[in-house]
PDBQT receptor file of N, H, CA, C and O in Angstrom, charges set to zero:
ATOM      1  N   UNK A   1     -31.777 -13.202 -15.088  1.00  0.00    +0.000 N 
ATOM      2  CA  UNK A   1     -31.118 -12.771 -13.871  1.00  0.00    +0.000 C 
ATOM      3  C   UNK A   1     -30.330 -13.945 -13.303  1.00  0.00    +0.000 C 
ATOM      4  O   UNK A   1     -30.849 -15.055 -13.420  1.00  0.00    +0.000 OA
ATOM      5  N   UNK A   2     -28.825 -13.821 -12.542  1.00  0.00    +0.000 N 
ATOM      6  H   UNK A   2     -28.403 -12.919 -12.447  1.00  0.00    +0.000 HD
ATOM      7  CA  UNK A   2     -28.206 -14.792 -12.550  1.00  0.00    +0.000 C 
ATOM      8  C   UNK A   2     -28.564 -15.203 -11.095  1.00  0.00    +0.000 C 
ATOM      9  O   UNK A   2     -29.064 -14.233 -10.526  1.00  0.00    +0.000 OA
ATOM     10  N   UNK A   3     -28.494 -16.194 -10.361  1.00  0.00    +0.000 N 
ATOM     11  H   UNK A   3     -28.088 -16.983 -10.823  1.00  0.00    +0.000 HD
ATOM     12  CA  UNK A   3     -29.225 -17.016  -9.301  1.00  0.00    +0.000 C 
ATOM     13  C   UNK A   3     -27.661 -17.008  -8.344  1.00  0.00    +0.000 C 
ATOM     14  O   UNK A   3     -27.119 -18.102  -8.189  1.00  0.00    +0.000 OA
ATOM     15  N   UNK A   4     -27.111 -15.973  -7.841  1.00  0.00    +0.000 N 
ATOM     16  H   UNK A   4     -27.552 -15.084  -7.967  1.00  0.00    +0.000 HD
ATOM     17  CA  UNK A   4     -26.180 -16.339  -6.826  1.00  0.00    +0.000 C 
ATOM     18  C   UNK A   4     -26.446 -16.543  -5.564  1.00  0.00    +0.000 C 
ATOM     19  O   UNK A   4     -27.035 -15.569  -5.096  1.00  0.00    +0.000 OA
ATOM     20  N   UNK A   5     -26.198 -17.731  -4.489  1.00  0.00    +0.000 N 
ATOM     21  H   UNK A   5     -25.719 -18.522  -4.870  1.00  0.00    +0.000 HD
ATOM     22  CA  UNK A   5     -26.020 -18.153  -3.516  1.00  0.00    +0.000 C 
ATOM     23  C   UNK A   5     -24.935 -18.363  -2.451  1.00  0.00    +0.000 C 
ATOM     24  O   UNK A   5     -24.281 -19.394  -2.609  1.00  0.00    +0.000 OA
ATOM     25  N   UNK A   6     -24.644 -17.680  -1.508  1.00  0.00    +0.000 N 
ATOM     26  H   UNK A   6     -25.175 -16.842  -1.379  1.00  0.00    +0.000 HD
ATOM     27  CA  UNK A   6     -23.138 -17.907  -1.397  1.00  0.00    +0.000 C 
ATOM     28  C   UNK A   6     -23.355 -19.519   0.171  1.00  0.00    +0.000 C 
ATOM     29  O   UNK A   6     -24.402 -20.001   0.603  1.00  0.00    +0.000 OA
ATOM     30  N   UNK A   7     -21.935 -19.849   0.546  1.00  0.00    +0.000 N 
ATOM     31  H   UNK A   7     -21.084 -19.458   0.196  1.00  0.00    +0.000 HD
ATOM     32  CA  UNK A   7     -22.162 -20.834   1.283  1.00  0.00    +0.000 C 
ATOM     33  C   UNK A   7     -21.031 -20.733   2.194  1.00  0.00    +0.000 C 
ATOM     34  O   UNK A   7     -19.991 -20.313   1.686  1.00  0.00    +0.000 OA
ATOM     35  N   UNK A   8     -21.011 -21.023   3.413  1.00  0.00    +0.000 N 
ATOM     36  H   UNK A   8     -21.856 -21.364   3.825  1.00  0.00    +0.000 HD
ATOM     37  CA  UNK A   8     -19.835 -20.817   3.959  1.00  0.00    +0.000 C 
ATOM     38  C   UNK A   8     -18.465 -20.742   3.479  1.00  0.00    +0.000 C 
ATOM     39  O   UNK A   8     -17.642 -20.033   4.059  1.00  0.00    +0.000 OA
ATOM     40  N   UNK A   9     -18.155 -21.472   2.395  1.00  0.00    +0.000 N 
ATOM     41  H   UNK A   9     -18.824 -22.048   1.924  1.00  0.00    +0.000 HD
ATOM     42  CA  UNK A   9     -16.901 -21.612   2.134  1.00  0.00    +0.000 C 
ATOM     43  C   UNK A   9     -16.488 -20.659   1.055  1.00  0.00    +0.000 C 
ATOM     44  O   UNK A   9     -15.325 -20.484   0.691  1.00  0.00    +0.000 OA
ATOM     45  N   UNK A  10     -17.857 -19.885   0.439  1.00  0.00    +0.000 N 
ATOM     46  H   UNK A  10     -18.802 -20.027   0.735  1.00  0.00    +0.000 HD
ATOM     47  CA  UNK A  10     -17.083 -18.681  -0.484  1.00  0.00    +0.000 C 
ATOM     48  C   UNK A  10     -16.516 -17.578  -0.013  1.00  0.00    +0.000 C 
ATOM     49  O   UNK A  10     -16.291 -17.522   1.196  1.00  0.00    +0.000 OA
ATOM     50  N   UNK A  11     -16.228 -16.667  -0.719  1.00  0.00    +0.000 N 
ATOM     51  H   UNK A  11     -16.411 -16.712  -1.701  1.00  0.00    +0.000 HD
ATOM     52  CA  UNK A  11     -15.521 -15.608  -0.178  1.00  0.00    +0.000 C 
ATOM     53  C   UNK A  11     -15.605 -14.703  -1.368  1.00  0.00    +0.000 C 
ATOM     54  O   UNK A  11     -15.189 -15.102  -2.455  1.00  0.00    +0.000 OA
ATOM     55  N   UNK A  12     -16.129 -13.484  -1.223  1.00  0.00    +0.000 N 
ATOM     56  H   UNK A  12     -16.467 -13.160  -0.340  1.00  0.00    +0.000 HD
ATOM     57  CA  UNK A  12     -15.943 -12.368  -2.531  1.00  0.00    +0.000 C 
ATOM     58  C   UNK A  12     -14.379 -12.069  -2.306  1.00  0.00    +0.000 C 
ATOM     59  O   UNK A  12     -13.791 -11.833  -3.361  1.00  0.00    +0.000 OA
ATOM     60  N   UNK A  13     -13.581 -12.031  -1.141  1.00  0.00    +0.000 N 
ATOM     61  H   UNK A  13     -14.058 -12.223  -0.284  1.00  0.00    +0.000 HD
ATOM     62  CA  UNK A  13     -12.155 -11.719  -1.458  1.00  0.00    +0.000 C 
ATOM     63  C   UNK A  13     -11.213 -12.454  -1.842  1.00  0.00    +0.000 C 
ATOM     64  O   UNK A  13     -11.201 -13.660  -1.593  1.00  0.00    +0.000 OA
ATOM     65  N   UNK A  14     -10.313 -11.873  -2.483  1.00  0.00    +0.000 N 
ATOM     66  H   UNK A  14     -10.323 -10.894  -2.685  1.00  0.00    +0.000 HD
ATOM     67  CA  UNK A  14      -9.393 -12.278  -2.986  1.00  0.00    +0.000 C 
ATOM     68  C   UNK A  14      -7.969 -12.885  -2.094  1.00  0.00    +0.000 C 
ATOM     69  O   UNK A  14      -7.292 -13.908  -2.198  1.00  0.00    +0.000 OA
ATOM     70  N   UNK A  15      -7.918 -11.536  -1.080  1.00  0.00    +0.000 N 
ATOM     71  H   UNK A  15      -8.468 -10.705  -0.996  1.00  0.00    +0.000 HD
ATOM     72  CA  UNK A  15      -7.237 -11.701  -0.190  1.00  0.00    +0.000 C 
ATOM     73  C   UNK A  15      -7.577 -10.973   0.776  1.00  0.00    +0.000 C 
ATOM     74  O   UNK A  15      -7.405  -9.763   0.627  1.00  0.00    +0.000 OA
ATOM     75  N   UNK A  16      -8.172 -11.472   2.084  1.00  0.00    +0.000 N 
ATOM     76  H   UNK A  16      -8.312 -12.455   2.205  1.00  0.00    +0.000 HD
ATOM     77  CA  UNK A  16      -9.103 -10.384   2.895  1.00  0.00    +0.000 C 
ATOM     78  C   UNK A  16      -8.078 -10.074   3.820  1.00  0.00    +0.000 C 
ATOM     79  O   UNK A  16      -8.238  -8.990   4.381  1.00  0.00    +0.000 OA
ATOM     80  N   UNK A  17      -6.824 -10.875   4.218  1.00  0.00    +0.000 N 
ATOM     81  H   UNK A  17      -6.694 -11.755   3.762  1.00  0.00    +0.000 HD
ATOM     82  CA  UNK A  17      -5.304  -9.759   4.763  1.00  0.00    +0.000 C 
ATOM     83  C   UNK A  17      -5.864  -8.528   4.571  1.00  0.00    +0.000 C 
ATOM     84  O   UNK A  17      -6.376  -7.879   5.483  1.00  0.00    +0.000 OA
ATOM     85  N   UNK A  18      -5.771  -8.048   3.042  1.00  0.00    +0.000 N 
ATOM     86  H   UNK A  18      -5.355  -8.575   2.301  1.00  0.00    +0.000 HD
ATOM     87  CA  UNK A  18      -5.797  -6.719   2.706  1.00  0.00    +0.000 C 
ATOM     88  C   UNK A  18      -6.349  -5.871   3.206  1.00  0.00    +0.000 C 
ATOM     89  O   UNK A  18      -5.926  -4.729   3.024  1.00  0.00    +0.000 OA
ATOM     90  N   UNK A  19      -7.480  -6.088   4.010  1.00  0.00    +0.000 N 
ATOM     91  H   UNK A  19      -7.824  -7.016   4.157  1.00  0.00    +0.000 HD
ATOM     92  CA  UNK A  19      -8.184  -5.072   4.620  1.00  0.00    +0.000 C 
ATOM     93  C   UNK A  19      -8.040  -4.821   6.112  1.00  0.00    +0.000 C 
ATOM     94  O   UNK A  19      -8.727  -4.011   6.733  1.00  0.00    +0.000 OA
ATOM     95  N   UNK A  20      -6.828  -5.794   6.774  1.00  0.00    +0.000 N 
ATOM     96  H   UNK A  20      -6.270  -6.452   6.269  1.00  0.00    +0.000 HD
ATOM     97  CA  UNK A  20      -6.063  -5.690   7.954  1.00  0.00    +0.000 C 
ATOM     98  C   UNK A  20      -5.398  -4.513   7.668  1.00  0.00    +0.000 C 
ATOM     99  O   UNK A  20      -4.694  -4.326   6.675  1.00  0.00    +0.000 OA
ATOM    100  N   UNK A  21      -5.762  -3.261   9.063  1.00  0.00    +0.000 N 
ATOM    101  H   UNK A  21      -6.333  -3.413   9.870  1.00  0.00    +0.000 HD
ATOM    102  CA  UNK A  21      -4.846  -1.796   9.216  1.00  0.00    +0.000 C 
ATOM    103  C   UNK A  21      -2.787  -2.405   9.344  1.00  0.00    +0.000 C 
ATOM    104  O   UNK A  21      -1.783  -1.694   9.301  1.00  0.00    +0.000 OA
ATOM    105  N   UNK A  22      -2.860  -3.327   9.439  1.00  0.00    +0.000 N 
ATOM    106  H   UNK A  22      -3.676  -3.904   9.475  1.00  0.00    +0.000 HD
ATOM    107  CA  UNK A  22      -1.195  -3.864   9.464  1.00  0.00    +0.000 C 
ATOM    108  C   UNK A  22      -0.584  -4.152   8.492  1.00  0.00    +0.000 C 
ATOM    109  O   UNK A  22       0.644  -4.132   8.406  1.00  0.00    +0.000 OA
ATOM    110  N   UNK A  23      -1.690  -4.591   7.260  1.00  0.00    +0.000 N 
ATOM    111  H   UNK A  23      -2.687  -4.607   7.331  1.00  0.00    +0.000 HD
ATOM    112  CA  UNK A  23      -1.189  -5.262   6.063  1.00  0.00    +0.000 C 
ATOM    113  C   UNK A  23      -0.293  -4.216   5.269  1.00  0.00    +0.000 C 
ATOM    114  O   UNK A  23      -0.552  -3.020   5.396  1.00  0.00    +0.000 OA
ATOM    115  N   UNK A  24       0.944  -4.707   4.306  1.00  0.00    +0.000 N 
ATOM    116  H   UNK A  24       1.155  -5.679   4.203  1.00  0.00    +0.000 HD
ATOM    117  CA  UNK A  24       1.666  -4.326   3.746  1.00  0.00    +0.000 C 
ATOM    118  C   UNK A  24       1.570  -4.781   2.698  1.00  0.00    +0.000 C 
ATOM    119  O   UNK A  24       1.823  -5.981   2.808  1.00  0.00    +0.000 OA
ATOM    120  N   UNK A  25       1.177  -4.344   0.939  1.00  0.00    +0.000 N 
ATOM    121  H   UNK A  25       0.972  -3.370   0.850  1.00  0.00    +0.000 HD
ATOM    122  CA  UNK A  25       1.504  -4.732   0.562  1.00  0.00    +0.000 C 
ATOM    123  C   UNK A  25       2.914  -5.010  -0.633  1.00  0.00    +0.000 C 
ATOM    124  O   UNK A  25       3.790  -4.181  -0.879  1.00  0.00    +0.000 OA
ATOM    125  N   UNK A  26       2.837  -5.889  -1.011  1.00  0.00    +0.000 N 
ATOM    126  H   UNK A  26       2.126  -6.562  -0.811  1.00  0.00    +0.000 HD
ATOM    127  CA  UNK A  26       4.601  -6.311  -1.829  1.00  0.00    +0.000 C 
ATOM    128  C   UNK A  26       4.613  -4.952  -2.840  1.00  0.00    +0.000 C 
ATOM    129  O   UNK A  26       5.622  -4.257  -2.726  1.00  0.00    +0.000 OA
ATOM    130  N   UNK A  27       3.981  -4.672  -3.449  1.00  0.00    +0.000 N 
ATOM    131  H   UNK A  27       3.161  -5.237  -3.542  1.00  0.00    +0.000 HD
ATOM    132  CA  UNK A  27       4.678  -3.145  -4.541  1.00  0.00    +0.000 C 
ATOM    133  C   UNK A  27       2.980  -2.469  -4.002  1.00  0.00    +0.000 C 
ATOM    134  O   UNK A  27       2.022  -3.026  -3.465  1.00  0.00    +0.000 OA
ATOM    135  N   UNK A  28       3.226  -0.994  -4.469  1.00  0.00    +0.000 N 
ATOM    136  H   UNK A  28       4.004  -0.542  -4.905  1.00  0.00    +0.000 HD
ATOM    137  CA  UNK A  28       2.589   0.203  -4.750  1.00  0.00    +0.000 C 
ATOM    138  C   UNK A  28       2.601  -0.151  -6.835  1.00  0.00    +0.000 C 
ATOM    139  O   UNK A  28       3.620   0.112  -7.474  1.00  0.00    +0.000 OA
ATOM    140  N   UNK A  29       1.556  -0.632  -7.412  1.00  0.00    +0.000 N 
ATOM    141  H   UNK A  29       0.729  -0.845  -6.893  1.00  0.00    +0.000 HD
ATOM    142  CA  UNK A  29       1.512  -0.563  -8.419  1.00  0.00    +0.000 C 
ATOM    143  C   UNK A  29       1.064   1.748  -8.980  1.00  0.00    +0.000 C 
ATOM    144  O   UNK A  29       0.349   2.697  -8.659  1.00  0.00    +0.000 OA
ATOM    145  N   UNK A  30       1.934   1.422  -9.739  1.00  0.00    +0.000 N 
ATOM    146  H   UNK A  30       2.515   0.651  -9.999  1.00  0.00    +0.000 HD
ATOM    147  CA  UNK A  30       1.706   2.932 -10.233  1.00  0.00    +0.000 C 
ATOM    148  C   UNK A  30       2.089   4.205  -9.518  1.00  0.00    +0.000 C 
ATOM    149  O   UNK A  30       1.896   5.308 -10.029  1.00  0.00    +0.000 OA
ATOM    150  N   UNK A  31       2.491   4.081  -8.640  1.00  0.00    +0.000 N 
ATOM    151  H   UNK A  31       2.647   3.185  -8.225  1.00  0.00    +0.000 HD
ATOM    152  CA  UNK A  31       3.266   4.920  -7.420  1.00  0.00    +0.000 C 
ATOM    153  C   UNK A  31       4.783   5.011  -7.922  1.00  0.00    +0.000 C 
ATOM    154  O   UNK A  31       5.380   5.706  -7.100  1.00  0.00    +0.000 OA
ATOM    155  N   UNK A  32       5.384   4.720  -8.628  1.00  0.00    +0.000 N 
ATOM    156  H   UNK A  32       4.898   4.156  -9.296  1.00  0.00    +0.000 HD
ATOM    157  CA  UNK A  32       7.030   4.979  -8.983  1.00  0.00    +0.000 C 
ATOM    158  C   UNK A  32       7.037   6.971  -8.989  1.00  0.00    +0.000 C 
ATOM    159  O   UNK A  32       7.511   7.826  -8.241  1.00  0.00    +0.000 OA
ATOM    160  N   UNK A  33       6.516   6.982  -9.819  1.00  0.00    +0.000 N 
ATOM    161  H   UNK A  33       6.131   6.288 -10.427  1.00  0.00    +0.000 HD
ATOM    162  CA  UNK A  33       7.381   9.248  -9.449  1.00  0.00    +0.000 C 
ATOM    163  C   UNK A  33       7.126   9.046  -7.849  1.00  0.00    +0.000 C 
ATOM    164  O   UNK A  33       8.093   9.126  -7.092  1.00  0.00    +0.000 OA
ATOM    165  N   UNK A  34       6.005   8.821  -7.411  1.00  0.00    +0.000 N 
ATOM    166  H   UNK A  34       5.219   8.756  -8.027  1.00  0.00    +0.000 HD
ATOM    167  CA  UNK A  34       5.919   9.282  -5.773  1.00  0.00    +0.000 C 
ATOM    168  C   UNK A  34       6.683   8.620  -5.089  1.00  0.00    +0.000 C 
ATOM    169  O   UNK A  34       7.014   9.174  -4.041  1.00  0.00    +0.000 OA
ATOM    170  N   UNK A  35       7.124   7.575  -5.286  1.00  0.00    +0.000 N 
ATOM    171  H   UNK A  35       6.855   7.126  -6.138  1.00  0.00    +0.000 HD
ATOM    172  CA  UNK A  35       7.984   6.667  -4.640  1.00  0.00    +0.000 C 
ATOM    173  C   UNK A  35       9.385   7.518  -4.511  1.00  0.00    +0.000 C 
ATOM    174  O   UNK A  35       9.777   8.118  -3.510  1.00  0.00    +0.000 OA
ATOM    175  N   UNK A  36      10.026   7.413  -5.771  1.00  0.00    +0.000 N 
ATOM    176  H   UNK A  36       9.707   6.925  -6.584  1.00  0.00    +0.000 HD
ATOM    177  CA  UNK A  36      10.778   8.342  -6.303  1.00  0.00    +0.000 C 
ATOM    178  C   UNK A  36      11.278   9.695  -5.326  1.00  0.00    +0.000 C 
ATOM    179  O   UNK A  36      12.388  10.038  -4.920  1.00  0.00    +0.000 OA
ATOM    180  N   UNK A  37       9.848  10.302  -5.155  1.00  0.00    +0.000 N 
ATOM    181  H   UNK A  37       8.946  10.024  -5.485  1.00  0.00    +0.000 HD
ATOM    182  CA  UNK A  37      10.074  11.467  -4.543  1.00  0.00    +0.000 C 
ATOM    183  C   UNK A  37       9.816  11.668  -2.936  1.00  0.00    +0.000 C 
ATOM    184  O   UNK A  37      10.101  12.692  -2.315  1.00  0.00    +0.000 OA
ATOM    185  N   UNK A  38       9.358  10.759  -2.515  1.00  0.00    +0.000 N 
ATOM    186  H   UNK A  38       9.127   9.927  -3.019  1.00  0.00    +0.000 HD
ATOM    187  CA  UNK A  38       9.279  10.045  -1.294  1.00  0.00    +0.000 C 
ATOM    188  C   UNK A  38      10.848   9.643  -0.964  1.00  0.00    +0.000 C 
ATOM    189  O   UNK A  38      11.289   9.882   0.160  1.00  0.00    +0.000 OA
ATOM    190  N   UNK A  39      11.642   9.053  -1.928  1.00  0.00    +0.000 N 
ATOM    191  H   UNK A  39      11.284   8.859  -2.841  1.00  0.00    +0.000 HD
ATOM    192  CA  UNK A  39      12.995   8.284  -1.404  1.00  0.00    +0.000 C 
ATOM    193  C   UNK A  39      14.018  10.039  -1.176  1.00  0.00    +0.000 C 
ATOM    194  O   UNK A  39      14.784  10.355  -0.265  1.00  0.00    +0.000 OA
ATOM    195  N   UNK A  40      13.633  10.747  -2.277  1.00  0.00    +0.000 N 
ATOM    196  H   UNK A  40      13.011  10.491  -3.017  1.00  0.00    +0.000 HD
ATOM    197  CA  UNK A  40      14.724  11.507  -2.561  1.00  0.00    +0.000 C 
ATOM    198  C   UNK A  40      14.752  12.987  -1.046  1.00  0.00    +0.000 C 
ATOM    199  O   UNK A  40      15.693  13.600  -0.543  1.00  0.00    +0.000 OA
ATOM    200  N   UNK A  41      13.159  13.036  -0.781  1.00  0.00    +0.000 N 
ATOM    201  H   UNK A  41      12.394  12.537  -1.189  1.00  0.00    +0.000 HD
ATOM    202  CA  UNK A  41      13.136  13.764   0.300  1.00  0.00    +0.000 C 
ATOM    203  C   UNK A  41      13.469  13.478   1.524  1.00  0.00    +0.000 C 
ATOM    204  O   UNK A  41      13.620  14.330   2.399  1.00  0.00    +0.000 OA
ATOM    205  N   UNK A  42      13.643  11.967   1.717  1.00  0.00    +0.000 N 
ATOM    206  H   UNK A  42      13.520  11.275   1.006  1.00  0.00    +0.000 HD
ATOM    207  CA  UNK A  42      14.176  11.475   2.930  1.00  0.00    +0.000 C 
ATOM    208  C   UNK A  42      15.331  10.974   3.163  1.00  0.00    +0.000 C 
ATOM    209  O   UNK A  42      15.668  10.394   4.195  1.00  0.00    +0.000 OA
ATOM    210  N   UNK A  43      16.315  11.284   1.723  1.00  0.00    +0.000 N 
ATOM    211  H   UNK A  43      16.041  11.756   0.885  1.00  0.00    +0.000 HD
ATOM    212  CA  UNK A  43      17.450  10.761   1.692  1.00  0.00    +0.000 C 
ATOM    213  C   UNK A  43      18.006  11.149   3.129  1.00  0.00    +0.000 C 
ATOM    214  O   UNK A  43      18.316  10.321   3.986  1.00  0.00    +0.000 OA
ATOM    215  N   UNK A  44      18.083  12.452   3.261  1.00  0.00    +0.000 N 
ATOM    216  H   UNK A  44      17.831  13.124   2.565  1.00  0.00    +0.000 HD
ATOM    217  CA  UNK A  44      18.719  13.273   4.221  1.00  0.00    +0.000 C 
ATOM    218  C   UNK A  44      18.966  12.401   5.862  1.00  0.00    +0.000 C 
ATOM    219  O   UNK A  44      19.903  12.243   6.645  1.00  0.00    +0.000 OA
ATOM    220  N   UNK A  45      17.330  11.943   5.765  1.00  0.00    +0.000 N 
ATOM    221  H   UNK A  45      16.569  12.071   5.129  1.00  0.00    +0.000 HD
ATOM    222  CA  UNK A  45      17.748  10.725   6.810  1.00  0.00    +0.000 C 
ATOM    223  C   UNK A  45      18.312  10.338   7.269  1.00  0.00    +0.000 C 
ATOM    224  O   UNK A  45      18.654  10.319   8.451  1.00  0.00    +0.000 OA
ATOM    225  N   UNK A  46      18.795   9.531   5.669  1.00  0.00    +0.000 N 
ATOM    226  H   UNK A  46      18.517   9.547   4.709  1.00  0.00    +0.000 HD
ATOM    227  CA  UNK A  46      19.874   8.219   5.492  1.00  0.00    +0.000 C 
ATOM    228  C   UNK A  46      21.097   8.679   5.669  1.00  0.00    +0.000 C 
ATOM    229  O   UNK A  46      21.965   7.837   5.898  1.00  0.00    +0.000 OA
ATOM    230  N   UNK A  47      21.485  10.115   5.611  1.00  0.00    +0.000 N 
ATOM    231  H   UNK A  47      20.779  10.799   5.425  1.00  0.00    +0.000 HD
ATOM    232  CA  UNK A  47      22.819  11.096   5.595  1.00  0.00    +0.000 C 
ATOM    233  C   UNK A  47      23.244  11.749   6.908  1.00  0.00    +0.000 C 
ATOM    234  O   UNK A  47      24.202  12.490   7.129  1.00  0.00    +0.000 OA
ATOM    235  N   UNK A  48      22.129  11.211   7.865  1.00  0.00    +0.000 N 
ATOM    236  H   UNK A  48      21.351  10.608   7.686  1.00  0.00    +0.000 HD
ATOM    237  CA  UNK A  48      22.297  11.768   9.179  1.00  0.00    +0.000 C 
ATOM    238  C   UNK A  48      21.746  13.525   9.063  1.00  0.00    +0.000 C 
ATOM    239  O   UNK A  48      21.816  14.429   9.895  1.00  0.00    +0.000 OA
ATOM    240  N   UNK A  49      21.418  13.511   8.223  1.00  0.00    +0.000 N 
ATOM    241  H   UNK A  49      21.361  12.777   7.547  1.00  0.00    +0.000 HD
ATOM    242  CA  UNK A  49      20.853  15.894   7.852  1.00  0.00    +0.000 C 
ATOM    243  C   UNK A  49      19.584  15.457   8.437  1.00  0.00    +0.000 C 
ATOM    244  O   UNK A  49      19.002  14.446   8.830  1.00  0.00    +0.000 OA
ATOM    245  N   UNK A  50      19.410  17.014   8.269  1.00  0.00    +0.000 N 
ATOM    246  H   UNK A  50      19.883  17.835   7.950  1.00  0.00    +0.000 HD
ATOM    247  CA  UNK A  50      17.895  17.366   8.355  1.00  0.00    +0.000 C 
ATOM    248  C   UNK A  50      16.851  17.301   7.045  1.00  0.00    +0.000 C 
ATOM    249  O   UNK A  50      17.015  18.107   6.129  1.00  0.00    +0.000 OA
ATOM    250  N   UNK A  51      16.142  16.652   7.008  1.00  0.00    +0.000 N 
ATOM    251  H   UNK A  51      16.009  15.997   7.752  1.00  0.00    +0.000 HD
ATOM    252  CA  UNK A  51      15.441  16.351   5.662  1.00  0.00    +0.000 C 
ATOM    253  C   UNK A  51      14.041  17.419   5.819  1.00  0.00    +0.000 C 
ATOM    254  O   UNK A  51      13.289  17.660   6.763  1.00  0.00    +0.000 OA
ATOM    255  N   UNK A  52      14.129  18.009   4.110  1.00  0.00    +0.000 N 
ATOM    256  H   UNK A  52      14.740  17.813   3.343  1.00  0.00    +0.000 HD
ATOM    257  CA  UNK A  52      12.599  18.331   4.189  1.00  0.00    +0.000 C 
ATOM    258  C   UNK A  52      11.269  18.534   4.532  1.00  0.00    +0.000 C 
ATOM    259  O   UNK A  52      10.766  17.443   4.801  1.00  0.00    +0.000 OA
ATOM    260  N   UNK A  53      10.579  19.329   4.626  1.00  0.00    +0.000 N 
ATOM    261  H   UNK A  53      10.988  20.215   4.407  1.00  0.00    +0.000 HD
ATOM    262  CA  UNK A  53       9.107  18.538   4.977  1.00  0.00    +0.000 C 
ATOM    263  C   UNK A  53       8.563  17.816   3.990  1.00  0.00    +0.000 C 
ATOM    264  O   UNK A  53       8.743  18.139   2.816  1.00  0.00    +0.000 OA
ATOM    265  N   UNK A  54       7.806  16.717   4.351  1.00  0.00    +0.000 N 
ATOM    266  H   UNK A  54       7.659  16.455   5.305  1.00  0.00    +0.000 HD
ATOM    267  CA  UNK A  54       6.944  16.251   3.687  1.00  0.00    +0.000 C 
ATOM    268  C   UNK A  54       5.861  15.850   3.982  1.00  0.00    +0.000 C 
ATOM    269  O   UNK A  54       5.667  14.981   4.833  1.00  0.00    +0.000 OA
ATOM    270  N   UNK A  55       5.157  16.308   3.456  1.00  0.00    +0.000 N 
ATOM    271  H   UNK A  55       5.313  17.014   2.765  1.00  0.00    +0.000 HD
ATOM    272  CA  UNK A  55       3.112  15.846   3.581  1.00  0.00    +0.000 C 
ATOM    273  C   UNK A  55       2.737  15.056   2.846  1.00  0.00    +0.000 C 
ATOM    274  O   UNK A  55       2.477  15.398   1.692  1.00  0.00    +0.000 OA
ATOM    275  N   UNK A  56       2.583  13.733   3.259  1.00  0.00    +0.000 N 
ATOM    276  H   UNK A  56       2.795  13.455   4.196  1.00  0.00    +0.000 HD
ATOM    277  CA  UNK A  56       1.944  12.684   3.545  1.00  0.00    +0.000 C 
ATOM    278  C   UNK A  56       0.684  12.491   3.600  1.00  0.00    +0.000 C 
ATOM    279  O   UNK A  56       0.242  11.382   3.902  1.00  0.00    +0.000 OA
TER     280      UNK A  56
């Protein structure tokens, strides 16, 4: 059995940002179709129209 001890200065995270409700992170790994279809339903937006619904 392995003998772990932790000490003030460890940390199991990697990056504990991440678990801030504000954090953003840099890509959506594996999200491209949804991304995709996320951009294309809100183009309308960007066109000044009325865009789609979308559920989120």
């Amino acid at each position: 059995m392995d003998d772990f001890s932790f000490t003030p200065n460890d940390s199991i995270f990697e990056n504990r940002e991440a678990l801030l409700e504000e954090w953003t992170p840099n890509s959506l790994v594996g999200r491209d179709k949804e991304l995709t279809r996320y951009h294309a339903a809100l183009q309308p937006v960007i066109n000044n129209e009325t865009p789609s619904n979308v559920f989120l």
